[in-house]
C-alpha positions, 0 to 999 in steps of 0.5 A: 562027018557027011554034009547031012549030018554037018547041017543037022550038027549046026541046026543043033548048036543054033539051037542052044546058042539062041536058047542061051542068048541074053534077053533081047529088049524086043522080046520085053513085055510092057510094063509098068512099077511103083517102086518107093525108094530109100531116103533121097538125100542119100548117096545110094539113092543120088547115084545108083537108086534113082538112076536105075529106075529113071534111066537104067531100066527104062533105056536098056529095056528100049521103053518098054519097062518103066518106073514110078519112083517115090522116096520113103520120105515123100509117102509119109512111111515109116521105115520099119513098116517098109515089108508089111507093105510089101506083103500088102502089095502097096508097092512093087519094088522097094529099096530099104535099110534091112537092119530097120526091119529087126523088130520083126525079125532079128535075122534082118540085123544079122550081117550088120550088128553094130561095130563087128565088121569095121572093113568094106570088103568083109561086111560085104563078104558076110553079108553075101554070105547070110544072104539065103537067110535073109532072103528065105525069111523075106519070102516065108514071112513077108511075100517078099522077094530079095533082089539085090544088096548094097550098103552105104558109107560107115555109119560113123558118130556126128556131133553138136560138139567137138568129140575127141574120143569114146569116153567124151560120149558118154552120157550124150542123147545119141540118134540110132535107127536100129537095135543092134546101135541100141545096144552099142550106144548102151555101151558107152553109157549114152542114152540112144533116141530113135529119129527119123534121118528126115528129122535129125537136122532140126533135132540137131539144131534145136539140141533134141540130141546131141549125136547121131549116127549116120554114113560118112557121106550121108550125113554130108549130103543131109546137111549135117554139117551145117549143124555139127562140129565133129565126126567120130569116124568109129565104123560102127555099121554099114546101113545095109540097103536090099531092093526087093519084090512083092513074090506075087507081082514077080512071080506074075511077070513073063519069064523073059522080064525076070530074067532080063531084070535079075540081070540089071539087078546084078549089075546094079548090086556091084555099082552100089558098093562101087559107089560106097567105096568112092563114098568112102574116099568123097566124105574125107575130103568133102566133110573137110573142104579139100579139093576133089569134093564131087559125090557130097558138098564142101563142108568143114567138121573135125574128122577124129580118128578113134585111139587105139584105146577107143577101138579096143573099148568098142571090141569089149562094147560089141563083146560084152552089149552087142552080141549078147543083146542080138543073141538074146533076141534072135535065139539059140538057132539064130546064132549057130547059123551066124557062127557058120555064116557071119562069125566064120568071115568076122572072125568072132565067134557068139554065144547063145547064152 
């Protein structure tokens, strides 16, 4: 090669290296977000939420991205309410617990219908998995735009009293924050009660009900403890948390911030379920008081591991309550997809009928 065309061949792969280079913070426009985040006493919104929008993006965007953040609870919102608002454009980001949003669409339970993937790795699988159809819907029904999908501890059963097995829930006023619980606490013969987590507490306390269903760990650092004595740890859901975004809002944004931020959103996708794993280790030893306790705080409940008899009556609850109460709803369409998306990895396979 002569040196003429040397120079032009090192013109050219400049070229394409600067093009494919990583959004510099320089290059960022200024801006501004209302963001309103997931309940605050959570882990998810203690270490990953929080940080990511009051220290995460403000830093690694030098200044020139930054957030206003306001916990659901601090607004006065109710969370099913979180995409219609969205769609309104009352805010600009939002964290939120998707299975909530099953009364307006169904699909919004799919990745995480009650007691069908029992293992982290597999809920977070199938979740990815059946991540199109969330997020196609979220944009055709709600001007929304999916960003990001995390989860918290299991959603295990805290009660009043001592459990020590399925059968001694039977009967209980349980709390539950979506349908597809509904369905699994129907199973069992309880009768469920739709609470808001800031509620359950006093709900608790004053014997509004008896149980409810919450994170392992979040329902240690909600103060749960203080009213509880025993926590079934049948993993029955995982609380699936999205961030999303008005399309609109995103859509008007340079080309160069949704880039930089799709990138933080990435990242921030795999903290939040590094954060779950350490979560799920935490909540062991801080519902017991052990040593170690740093995510929660030092607490004392019987943790009751469920029987091999209680794991068989769960897979004949989800059998005979769960899926046929989704598949109900969600309809013939809506279950070929999970089959091929969802069942594939859960090794389960739903009928429509």
């Amino acid at each position: 090669m002569n040196r003429a065309l040397s120079h032009v061949f090192s013109l050219a792969v400049a070229a394409v290296t600067l093009c494919s280079a990583p959004v510099m913070a320089q290059e960022l426009k200024q801006d501004h977000f209302k963001v309103i985040g997931i309940t605050s006493t959570i882990p998810a919104a203690i270490y990953d939420e929080k940080p990511f929008w009051t220290k995460t993006i403000p830093e690694a965007s030098k200044g020139k991205l930054t957030a206003d953040l306001t916990p659901i609870e601090q607004m006065g919102l109710d969370d099913q309410s979180m995409l219609r608002m969205m769609k309104l454009g009352v805010m600009d980001f939002a964290g939120m617990d998707i299975t909530r949003m099953g009364g307006d669409d169904p699909r919004f339970e799919g990745c995480d219908l009650a007691g069908v993937l029992p293992d982290m790795k597999r809920a977070r699988a199938a979740c990815s998995a059946y991540r199109d159809v969330l997020g196609a819907r979220m944009e055709a029904n709600w001007n929304t735009k999916l960003l990001a999908i995390g989860a918290s501890t299991p959603q295990v059963i805290w009660c009043r009293d001592e459990i020590k097995s399925l059968a001694d829930l039977k009967g209980k006023k349980i709390r539950v924050f979506n349908n597809t619980l509904r369905d699994f606490i129907t199973g069992l013969g309880a009768t469920s009660v739709s609470i808001a987590f800031s509620e359950v507490v006093p709900a608790l306390s004053n014997g509004v009900v008896d149980c409810a269903v919450t994170g392992s760990l979040s329902g240690n650092t909600a103060g749960w403890p203080e009213v509880t004595k025993s926590v079934f740890m049948l993993p029955v859901g995982w609380s699936f948390n999205v961030v999303a975004v008005n399309k609109k809002r995103w859509d008007n944004l340079p080309a160069e911030t949704r880039e930089f931020l799709t990138k933080q959103f990435a990242a921030y996708e795999d903290k939040m379920w590094d954060t779950l794993a350490q979560g799920m280790e935490q909540a062991a030893l801080c519902n017991t008081g052990k040593d170690g306790c740093k995510l929660g705080k030092p607490a004392h409940v019987t943790l009751v591991t469920p029987s091999d008899a209680d794991m068989q009556r769960a897979k004949e609850i989800v059998s005979n309550n769960v899926l046929p109460g989704w598949a109900k709803r969600c309809g013939t369409a809506c279950v070929a997809d999970w089959n091929a998306k969802i069942g594939a990895i859960a090794g389960v396979k739903m009928n429509a009928n």
